[in-house]
GUMI-141845 format. One record per residue: x, y, z of N, C-alpha, C in turn. Coordinates in steps of 0.05 Angstrom, whole numbers, plus 32768, in hexadecimal, padded with zeros to 4 digits. Example, Ala and Ser with C-alpha at 12.3 -4.5 7.8 and 13.67 -1.06 7.14 Angstrom:
// GUMI-141845
81087F8E809C80F67FA6809C81087FBE809C;81017FD3808E81117FEB808F81028001809D;
//
This chain:
// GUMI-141845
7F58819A80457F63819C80607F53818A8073;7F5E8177807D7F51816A808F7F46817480AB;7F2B816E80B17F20817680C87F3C817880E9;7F33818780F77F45818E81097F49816A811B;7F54816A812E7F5A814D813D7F6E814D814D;7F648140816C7F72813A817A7F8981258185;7F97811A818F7FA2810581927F9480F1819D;7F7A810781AB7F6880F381C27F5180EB81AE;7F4C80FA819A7F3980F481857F4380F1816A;7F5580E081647F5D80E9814C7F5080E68136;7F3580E481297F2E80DF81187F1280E6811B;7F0280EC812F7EED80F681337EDF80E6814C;7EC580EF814F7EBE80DF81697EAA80C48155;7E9180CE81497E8280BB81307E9080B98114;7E9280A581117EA4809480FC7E8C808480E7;7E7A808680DC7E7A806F80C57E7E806380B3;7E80804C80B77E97803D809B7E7C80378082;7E7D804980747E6E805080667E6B8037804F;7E53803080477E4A801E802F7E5C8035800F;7E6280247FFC7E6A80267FE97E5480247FCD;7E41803B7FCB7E2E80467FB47E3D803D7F9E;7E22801E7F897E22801B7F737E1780247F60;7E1A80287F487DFE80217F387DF6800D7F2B;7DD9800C7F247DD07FFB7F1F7DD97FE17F16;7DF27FE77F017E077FDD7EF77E1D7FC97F03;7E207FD57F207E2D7FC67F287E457FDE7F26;7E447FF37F1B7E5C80077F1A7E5A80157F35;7E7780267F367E7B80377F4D7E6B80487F47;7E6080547F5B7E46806C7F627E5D80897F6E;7E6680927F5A7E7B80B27F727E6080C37F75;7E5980C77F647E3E80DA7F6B7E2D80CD7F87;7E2780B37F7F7E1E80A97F997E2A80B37FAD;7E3F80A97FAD7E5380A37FC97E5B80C27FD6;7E5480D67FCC7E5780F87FCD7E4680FF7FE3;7E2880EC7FD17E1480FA7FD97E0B80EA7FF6;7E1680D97FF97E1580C7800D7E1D80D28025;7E4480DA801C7E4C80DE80337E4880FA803B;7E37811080297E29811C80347E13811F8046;7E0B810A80447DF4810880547DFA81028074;7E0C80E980767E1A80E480887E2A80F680A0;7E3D810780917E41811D80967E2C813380A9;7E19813980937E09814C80997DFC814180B5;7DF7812980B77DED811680CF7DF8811A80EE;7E0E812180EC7E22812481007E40811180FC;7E46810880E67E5980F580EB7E72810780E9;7E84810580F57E9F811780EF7EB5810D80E0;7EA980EC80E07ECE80DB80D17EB580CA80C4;7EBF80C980A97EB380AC80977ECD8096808E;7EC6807880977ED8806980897ECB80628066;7EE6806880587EE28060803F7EEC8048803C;7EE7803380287EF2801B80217EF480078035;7EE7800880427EE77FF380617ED67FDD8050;7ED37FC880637EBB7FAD805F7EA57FB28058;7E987FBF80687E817FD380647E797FDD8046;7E907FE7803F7E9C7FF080277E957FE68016;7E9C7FC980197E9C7FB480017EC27FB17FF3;7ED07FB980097EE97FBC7FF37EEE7F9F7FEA;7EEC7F817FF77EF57F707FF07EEE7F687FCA;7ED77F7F7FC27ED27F7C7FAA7ED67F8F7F9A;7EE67FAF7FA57EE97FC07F947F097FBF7F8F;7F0F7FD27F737F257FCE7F727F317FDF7F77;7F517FE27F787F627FF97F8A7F63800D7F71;7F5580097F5F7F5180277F597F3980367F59;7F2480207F5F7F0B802B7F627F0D80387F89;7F2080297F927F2280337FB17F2F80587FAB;7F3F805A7FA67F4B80737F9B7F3980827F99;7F26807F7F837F1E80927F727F0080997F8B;7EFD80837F9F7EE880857FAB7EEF809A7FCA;7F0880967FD37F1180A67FE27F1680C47FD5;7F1B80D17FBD7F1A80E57FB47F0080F37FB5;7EF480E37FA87ED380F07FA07EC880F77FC3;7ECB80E37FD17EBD80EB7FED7EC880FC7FFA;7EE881017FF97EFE81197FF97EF081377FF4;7EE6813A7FDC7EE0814C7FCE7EC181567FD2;7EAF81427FE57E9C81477FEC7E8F8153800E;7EA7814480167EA8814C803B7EC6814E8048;7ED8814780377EED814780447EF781618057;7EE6817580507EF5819080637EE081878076;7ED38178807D7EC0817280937EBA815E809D;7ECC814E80927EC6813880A77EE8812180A0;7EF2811680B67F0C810080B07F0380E680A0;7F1280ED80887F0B80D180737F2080C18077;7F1F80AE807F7F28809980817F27807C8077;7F3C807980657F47806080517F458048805A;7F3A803480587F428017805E7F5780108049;7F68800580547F7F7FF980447F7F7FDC804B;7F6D7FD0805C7F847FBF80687F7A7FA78058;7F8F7F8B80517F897F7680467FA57F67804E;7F9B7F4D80427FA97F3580507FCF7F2D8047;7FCF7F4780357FE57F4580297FF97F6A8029;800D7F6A8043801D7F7E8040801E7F8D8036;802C7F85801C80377F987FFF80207FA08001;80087F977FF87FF27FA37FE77FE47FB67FEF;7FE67FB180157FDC7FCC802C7FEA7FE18023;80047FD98022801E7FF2801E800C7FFF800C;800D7FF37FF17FFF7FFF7FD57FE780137FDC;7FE380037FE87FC180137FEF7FBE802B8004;7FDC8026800E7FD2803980267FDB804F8017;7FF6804C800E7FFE80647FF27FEB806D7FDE;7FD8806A7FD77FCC806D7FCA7FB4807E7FDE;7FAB80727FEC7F9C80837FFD7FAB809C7FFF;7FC5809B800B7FCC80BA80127FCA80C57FF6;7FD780C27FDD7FD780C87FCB7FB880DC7FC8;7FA480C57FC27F8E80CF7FC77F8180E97FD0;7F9480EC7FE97F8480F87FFE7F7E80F78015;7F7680DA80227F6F80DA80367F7F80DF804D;7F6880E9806C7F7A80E9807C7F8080DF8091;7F7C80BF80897F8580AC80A27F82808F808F;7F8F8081809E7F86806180977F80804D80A6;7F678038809F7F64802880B37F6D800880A5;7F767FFC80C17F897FE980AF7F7D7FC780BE;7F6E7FB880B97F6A7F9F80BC7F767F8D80C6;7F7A7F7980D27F847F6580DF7F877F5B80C4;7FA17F5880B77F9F7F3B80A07F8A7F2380A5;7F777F19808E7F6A7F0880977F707EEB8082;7F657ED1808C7F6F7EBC80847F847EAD808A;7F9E7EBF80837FB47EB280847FBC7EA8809D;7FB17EBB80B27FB77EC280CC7FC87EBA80D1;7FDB7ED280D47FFB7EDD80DD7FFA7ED880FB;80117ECF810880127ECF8123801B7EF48129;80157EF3814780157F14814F80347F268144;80497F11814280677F28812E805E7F248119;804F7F1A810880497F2280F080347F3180EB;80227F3880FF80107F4E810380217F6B8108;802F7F628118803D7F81812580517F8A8107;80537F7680FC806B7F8080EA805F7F8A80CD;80477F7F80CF802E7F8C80B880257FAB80BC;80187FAB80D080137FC580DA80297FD980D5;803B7FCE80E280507FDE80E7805A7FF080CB;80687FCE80B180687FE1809F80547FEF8088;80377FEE809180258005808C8023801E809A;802A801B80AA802F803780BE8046804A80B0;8055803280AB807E803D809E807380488087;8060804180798059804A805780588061804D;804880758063803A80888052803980998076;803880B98073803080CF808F801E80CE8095;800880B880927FED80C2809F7FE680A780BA;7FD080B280C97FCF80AA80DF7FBF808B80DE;7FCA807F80EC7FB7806080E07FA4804E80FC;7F8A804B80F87F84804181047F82802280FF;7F83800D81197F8A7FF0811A7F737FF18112;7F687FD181127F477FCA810B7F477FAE8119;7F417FA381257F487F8A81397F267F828134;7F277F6D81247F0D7F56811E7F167F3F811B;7F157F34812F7F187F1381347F087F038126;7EF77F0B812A7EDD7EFB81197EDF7EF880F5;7EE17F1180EC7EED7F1180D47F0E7F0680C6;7F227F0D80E07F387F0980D47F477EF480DD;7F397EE080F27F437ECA80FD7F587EC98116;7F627EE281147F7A7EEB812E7F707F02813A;7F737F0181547F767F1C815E7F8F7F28815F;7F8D7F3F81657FAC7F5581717FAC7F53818B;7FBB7F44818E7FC07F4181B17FC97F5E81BB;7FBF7F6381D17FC17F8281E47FDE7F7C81E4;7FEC7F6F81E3800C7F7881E080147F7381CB;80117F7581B480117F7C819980067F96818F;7FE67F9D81A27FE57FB7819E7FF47FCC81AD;7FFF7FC581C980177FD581D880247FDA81C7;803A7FC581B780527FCE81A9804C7FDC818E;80327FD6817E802D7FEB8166802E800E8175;8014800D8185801180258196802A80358192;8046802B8195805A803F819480698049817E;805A80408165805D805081508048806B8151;8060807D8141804C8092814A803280A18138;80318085811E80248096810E800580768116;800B806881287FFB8057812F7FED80648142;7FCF806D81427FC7807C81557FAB80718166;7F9A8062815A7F7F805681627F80803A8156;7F65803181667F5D8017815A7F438014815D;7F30800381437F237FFE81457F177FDF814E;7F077FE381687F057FC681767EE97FB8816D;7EF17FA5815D7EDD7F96815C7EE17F788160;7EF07F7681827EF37F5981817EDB7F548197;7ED17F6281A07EB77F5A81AF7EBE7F5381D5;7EDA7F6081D67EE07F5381F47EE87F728208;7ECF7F7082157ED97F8582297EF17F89823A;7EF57F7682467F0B7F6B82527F287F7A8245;7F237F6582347F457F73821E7F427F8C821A;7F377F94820B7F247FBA82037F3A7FCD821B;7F2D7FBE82367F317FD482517F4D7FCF824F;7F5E7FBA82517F7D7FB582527F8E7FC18238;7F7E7FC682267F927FC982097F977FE98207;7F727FF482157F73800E82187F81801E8230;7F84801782417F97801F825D7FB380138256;7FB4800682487FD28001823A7FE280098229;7FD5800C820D7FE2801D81FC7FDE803981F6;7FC4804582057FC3805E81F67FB3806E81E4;7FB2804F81D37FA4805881B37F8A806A81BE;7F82807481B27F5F808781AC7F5380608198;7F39805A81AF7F2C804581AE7F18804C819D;7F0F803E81897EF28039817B7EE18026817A;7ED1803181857EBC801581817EBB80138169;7EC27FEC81597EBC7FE781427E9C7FD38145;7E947FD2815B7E777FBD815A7E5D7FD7816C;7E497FD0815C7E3C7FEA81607E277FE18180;7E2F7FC6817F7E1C7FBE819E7E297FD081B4;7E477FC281B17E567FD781C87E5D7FE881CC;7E4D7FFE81BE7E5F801C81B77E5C802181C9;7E42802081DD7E45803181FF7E5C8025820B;7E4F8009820D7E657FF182277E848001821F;7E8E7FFB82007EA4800581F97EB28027820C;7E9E803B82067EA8805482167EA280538233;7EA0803E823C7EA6804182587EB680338262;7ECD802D82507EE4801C82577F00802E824C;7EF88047823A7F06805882327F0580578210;7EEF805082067EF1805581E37EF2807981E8;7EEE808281C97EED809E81CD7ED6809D81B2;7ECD808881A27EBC809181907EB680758182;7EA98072816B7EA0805B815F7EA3805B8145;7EAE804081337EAB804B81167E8C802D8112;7E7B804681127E67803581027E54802B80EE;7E4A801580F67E38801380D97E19801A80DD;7E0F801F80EC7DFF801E80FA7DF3803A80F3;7E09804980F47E0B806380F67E04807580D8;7E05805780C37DF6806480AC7DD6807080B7;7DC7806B80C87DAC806C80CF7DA5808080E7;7DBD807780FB7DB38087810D7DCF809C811E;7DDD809E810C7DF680B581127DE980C98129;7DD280DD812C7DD180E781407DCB80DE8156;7DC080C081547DBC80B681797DDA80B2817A;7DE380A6816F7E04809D816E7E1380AF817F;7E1180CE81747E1C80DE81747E1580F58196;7DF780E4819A7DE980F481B07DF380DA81CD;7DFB80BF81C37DFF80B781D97E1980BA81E2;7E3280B981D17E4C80C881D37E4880DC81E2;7E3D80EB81D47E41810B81E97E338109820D;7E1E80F482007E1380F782227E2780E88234;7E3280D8822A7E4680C5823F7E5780CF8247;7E6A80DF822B7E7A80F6823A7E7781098249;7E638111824A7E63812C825A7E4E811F8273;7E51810582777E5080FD829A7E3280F6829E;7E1780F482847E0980EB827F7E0680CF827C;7E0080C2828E7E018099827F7DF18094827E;7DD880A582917DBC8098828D7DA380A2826A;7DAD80BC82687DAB80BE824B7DB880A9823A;7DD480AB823E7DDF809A82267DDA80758224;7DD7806F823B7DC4805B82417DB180528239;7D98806A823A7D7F806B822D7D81806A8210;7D92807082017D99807C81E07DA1806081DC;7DB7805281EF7DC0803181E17D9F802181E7;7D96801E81F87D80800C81F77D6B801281E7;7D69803081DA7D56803581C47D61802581A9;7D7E802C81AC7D81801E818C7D8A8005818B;7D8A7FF681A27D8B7FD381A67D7C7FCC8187;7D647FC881827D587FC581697D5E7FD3815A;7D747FE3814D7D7F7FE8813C7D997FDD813C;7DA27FDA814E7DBE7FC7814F7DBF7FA48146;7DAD7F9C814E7D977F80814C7D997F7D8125;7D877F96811E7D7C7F8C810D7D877F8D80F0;7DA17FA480EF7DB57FA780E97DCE7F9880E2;7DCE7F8880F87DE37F7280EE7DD77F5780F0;7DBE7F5480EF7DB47F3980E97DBF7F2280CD;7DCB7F3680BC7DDB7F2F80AB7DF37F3C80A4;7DFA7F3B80987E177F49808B7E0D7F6B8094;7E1A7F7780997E107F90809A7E127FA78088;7E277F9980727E217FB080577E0C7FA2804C;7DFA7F8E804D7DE57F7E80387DD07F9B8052;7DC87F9C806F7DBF7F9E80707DB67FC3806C;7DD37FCC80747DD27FE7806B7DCD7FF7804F;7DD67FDD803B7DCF7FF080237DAB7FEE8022;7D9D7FD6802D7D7F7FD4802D7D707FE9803C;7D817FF280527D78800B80607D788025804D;7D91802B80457D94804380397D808042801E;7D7E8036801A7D5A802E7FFE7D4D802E7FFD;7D458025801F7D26802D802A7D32804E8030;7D42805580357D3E8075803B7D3B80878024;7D41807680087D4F80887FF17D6480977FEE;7D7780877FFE7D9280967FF77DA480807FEB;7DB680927FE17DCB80807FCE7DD980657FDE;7DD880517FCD7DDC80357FD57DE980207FC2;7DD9801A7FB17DD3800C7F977DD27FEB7F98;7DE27FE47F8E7DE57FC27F8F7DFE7FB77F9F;7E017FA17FA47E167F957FB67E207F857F9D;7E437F847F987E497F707F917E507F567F98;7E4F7F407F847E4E7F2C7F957E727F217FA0;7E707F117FB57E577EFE7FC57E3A7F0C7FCB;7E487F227FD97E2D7F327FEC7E137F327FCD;7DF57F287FE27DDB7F2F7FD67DD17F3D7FE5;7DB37F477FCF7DAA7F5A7FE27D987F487FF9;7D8B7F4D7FFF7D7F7F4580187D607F3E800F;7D4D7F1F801B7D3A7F1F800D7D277F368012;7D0E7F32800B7CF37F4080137CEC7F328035;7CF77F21803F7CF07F1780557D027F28806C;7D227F2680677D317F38806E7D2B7F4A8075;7D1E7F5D80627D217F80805E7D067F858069;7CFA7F6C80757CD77F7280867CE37F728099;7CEE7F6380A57CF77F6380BB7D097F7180C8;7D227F7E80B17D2C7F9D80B67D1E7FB880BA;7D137FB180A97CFA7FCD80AE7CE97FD380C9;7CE37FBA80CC7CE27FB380F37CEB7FBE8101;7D0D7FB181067D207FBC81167D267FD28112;7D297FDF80FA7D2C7FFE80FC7D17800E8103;7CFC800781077CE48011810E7CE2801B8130;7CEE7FF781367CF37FF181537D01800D8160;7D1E8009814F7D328027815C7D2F803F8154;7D0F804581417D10806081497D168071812A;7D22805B811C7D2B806980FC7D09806B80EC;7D0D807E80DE7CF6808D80CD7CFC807B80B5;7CF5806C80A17CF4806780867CE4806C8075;
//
């Protein structure tokens, strides 16, 4: 049974798009990935993305995505919104995937800007759209310019917005500006997808964050949300400028190279990156250990 949810929250307020546990091997980790998103969980997080970037999905396969949405299903799902990445550069194959997610289990999907090919905005709207048409579960956008070469123009997200199983988006195009117009426009329940702007983001109307960041430090995450909402800014203020050096030091590279190096210094389940992604040198992980020192994380 999926955790309870609002229209205003549909998927939780802390979101992390959780790293994808190997072993040594290079195999899927379910035991890992259990024990992971337990932890996470237990942390304060209320929604985990499965199969996102983060994830590593560009290297797993759609049945190792399946079987990875089940196992984390079976470990927190009465407690927290698991949510599917489906999204890729090719229609059909979202369709596939997003069916398969529901199949699965899960109870939402997040769906990617096609990247590469880059579709003009009716072939964006008409992607989305028939992933939305696929399957009853609720889908959030994912808007990364940086990654996918196009944005979703705020009137592209107006006209998705009025499907009704299209409900949020996650913003990671980095522009306040648009953010405030897309959000007083369509509706959606906003997520911060970049972990610098999760404050700037809720004071333009996000309602929560899906982050990476949040493998480490889910309860400041979770303590500056609450303080902003409830009319606190100079706390929640204080909580973003503590974890500036954790935001810094975090995405100084790829941020699944840098998160699985965190979760290893912590001893929790991680394992190896497939390639492209490496791990990170000994120079790297001095200088992570830094930044996470800087914001306050224990290792």
């Amino acid at each position: 049974m999926a955790p309870t949810s609002t229209p205003q929250i549909p998927f939780g307020r802390i979101l992390t798009a959780m790293v994808t546990p190997f072993t040594a091997d290079g195999a899927l980790d379910l035991d890992g990935a259990q024990r992971l998103a337990t932890h996470l969980v237990d942390a304060g997080n209320d929604g985990l993305i499965i199969n996102g970037t983060t994830g590593e999905s560009p290297t797993t396969s759609d049945a190792e995505k399946s079987e990875l949405v089940r196992a984390v299903l079976e470990a927190v799902g009465d407690r927290a919104h698991i949510v599917a990445g489906v999204g890729t550069n090719d229609t059909h194959h979202s369709i596939e995937l997003a069916r398969a997610a529901q199949k699965a289990g899960a109870h939402g999907l997040l769906t990617v800007t096609p990247y590469y090919n880059k579709p003009p905005q009716e072939g964006l709207y008409r992607h989305f759209k028939a992933i939305a048409d696929a399957t009853e579960l609720p889908v959030m956008l994912y808007d990364i310019p940086g990654r996918s070469g196009v944005p979703i123009t705020t009137e592209t997200i107006v006209r998705l917005a009025e499907h009704p199983r299209i409900v949020a988006n996650k913003d990671a195009k980095g522009d306040l500006g648009r953010a405030s117009w897309a959000i007083a426009q369509s509706g959606l329940a906003w997520y911060s997808g970049d972990d610098m702007l999760n404050l700037p983001l809720l004071s333009v109307g996000a309602v929560g964050f899906v982050s990476v960041v949040g493998h480490v430090v889910t309860p400041e995450l979770r303590a500056m949300a609450e303080a902003h909402v409830s009319g606190d800014v100079q706390k929640a203020l204080e909580i973003h400028q503590k974890l500036l050096p954790v935001f810094t030091g975090m995405f100084r590279t790829q941020g699944v190279m840098t998160t699985k190096a965190a979760l290893a210094l912590q001893g929790l389940p991680a394992g190896p990156l497939r390639p492209p992604m490496v791990e990170l040198s000994p120079e790297e992980t001095a200088q992570l250990k830094i930044d996470l020192a800087a914001g306050g994380v224990e290792l």
